[in-house]
KOLDRENNU-153447 format. One record per residue (C-alpha): x, y, z. Coordinates in steps of 0.5 Angstrom, whole numbers, plus 500, padded with zeros to 3 digits. Each point is the difference from the previous one (the first is absolute). Example, Ala and Ser with C-alpha at 12.3 -4.5 7.8 and 13.67 -1.06 7.14 Angstrom:
2
525491516502507498
// end
This chain:
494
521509487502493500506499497501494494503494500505504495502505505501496505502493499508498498500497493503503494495504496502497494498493504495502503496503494500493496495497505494502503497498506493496501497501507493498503497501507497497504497504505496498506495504505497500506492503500498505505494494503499501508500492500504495496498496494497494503499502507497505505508501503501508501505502493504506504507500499505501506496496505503496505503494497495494499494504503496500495499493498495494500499494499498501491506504499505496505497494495498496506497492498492501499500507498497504493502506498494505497501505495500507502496503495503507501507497498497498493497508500505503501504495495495503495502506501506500498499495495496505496504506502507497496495498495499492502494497496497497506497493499493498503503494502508499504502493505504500505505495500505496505508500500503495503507503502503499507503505504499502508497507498495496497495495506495497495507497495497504495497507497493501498502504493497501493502496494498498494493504500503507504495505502502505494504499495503505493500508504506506499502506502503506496507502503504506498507498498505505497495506498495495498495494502501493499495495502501494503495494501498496505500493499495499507498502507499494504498499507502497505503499508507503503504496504503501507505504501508496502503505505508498499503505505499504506499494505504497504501493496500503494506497497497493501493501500495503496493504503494500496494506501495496497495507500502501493497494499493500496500508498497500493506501494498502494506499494501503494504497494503505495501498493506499500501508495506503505506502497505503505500501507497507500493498496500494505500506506495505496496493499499499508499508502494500495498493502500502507497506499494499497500494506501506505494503496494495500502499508501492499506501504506504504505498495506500506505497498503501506494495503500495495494503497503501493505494497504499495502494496505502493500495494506502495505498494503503495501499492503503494496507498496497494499492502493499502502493504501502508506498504500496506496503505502501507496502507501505504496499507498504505502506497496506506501506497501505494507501501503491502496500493504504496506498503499493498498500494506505498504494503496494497501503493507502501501493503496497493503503495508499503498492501498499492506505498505497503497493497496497506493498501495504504496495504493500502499501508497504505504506503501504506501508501506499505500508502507500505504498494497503494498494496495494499501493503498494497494496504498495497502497493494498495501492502498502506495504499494497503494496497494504504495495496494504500493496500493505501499501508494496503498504505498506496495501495501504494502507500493503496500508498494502497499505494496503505504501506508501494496507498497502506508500504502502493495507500503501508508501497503507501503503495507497498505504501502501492493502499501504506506503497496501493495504503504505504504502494493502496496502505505504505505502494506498504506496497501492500506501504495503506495496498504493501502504506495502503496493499506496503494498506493501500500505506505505497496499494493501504504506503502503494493500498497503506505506499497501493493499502501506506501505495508500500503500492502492499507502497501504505498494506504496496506504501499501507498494502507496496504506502498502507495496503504492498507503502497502507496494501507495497504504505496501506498491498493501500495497494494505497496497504503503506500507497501505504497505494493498497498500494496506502505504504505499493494502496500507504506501500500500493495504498504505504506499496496500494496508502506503501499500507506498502506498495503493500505502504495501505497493499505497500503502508493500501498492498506499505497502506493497498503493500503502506495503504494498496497506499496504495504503495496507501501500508507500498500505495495505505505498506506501497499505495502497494495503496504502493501507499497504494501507502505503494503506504501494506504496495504506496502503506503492502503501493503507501504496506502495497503504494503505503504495505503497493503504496505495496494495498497506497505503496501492498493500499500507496506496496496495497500495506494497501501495503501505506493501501497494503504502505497506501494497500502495505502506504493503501497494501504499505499507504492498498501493504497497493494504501501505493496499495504497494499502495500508502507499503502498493496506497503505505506498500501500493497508500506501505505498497498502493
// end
């Protein structure tokens, strides 16, 4: 659970509950092409630094880019699935900046006539759904990477891998509907999540795949008039957000309290100490003079060709939720669970599908099958237990066959060993036990060999029988049938 900037920030609550924060963001997505935007330049990420370079996308004098028309597919994508309106018509359009990661002086972007524009997404907040607009999903190219440490001169030099540079981005403004640090971190989950989902990009954070920009101010709850924003760059992954809109807001809100003004600029999330640092101020700001780029025509997406991608989206995630909940009768809490990817979703389903109760399969797969996995560092996909194999054990459970005891110990040596339930439970006699005379005689041992619990019992304790119960499970291995310890010790002890 998130915690929110209530809980974790140092301003007095009396303060603090007399502003409310205002935050957008800007978050920018690298898509999964084989190639980059405007060449055929391998898109692989952890190549050899500068070895997957060209003339077009180093920006070499005499050289033109090509749009990838697979860039523009998969743009449309997820257009359509944050609910973008997908214009027929988009441009493409130069600003002019300089900066070493960028060889051309400037970054083919979209301005004025962006690909999609006027999407949102649902997110739950506070036991409820809130939803947060999007303002526009452009296009563009990702520059280079500036590599400032690990190198010899690090210290006076900077090395720059130009293989990032060319790899297709698309950005996503929010509208600027957040109002704590918590909604902004639900926000970018969900985002990231219906991403992951229609397959337009890894979203790893960690490579660069999925970055953060943060606008923020903060007003007086009840004024419509925004304060003074600032940006808050570079912000690569769910916890440096969090973390830094928690600090830009208590920094907003002791400025204006103590009678200063907020000034509108450019900041970086500084980890080691814990704060924002001031980048740039708005007067230095660059003026990128954005004109149409003359190389490229045009972006045209049919109506034909919006549709066709639309009818080949997967089920989103909250719908999926949705559908788990009325189809598989399960509670939203195990259907947002078991939704959290589309393989553990396609898990889920295939255990159901295979004859296994989807309560039960869902139980089991959050409380046995996810512990193991996360313990042993494995992903579903690397299972040692199919969906299958849970299925049966099961089914097994669910007959009576063995208890779930029994099951529980033998999902254990499933996912060690990978062998069938059945073979374990033949191979190590684990079969449950419904033999009465078996189970009685156990029974009469164990109450013969505890004869203060049952003059406690026998005095109105019953909280003494669970131990009893316990005890003949344990002469049993686990293997006697539950009900008929309860019912033959119950006539025992009477």
């Amino acid at each position: 659970m998130v915690k929110s900037a209530q809980e974790t920030i140092g301003i007095a609550p009396e303060i603090l509950g007399k502003y409310e924060a205002v935050i957008g963001l800007e978050v920018h997505v690298q898509l999964l092409t084989k190639s980059k935007i405007f060449c055929a330049c391998s898109n692989r990420f952890g190549d050899a630094p500068n070895s997957n370079t060209c003339p077009i996308c180093l920006g070499l004098p005499g050289t033109l880019p090509i749009l990838n028309k697979r860039v523009v597919e998969m743009a449309t994508r997820a257009s359509l699935a944050i609910n973008c309106t997908v214009h027929e018509h988009s441009r493409f359009a130069r600003k002019n900046y300089f900066y070493p990661d960028l060889p051309k002086g400037y970054q083919i972007s979209q301005y004025e006539l962006p690909l999609a524009t006027g999407g949102w997404i649902d997110v739950e907040h506070d036991g409820g759904k809130k939803r947060i607009g999007i303002t526009r999903l452009h296009l563009e190219e990702d520059a280079a990477k500036n590599l400032h440490e690990g190198f010899a001169e690090s210290a006076t030099k900077a090395y720059i891998d130009y293989n990032r540079c060319g790899t297709p981005l698309c950005e996503i403004v929010s509208e600027p509907d957040m109002r704590a640090p918590d909604e902004a971190y639900a926000y970018l989950t969900t985002l990231r999540q219906i991403l992951l989902y229609t397959r337009v990009s890894d979203c790893n954070m960690e490579e660069g795949s999925l970055r953060c920009d943060a606008n923020v101010s903060v007003r007086l709850r009840g004024t419509q008039e925004f304060g003074t924003k600032v940006e808050v760059k570079n912000l690569n992954s769910f916890r440096f957000l969090q973390k830094a809109l928690e600090y830009e807001i208590e920094r907003h809100i002791t400025v204006i309290e103590s009678g200063g003004r907020i000034s509108q600029e450019t900041r970086l999330w500084n980890q080691s100490a814990n704060r924002t640092d001031s980048m740039r101020s708005k007067e230095k700001a660059h003026d990128y003079r954005y004109f149409p780029e003359p190389d490229l025509l045009p972006v045209h997406v049919s109506a034909a060709w919006r549709e066709e991608i639309r009818c080949g989206l997967p089920e989103l995630p909250e719908a999926k939720r949705a559908r788990f909940v009325s189809a598989h009768g399960i509670t939203p809490y195990d259907a947002e669970v078991l939704t959290g990817t589309q393989a553990l979703a396609g898990y889920f389903e295939a255990v159901a599908k295979a004859g296994a109760s989807p309560k039960n399969a869902a139980n089991w797969i959050q409380t046995e099958l996810l512990r193991r996995l996360n313990d042993s560092g494995k992903e579903i996909e690397a299972s040692p237990v199919s969906p299958a194999g849970l299925a049966e054990l099961l089914k097994l459970v669910e007959s009576g066959q063995i208890t779930g005891a029994v099951g529980k110990k033998v999902f254990a040596t499933m996912f060690e060993s990978g062998r069938a339930a059945a073979e374990i439970v033949a191979a190590e006699g684990l079969a449950q036990i419904s033999d009465t005379s078996a189970i009685e005689q156990a029974a009469r041992e164990v109450i013969a060999k505890n004869p203060d619990n049952v003059a406690k019992f026998k005095s109105g304790n019953e909280g003494v029988f669970k131990f009893f119960v316990g005890q003949v499970m344990k002469a049993t291995r686990g293997q006697a049938n539950p009900q008929a310890v309860n019912d033959i010790l119950r006539r025992l002890l009477a």
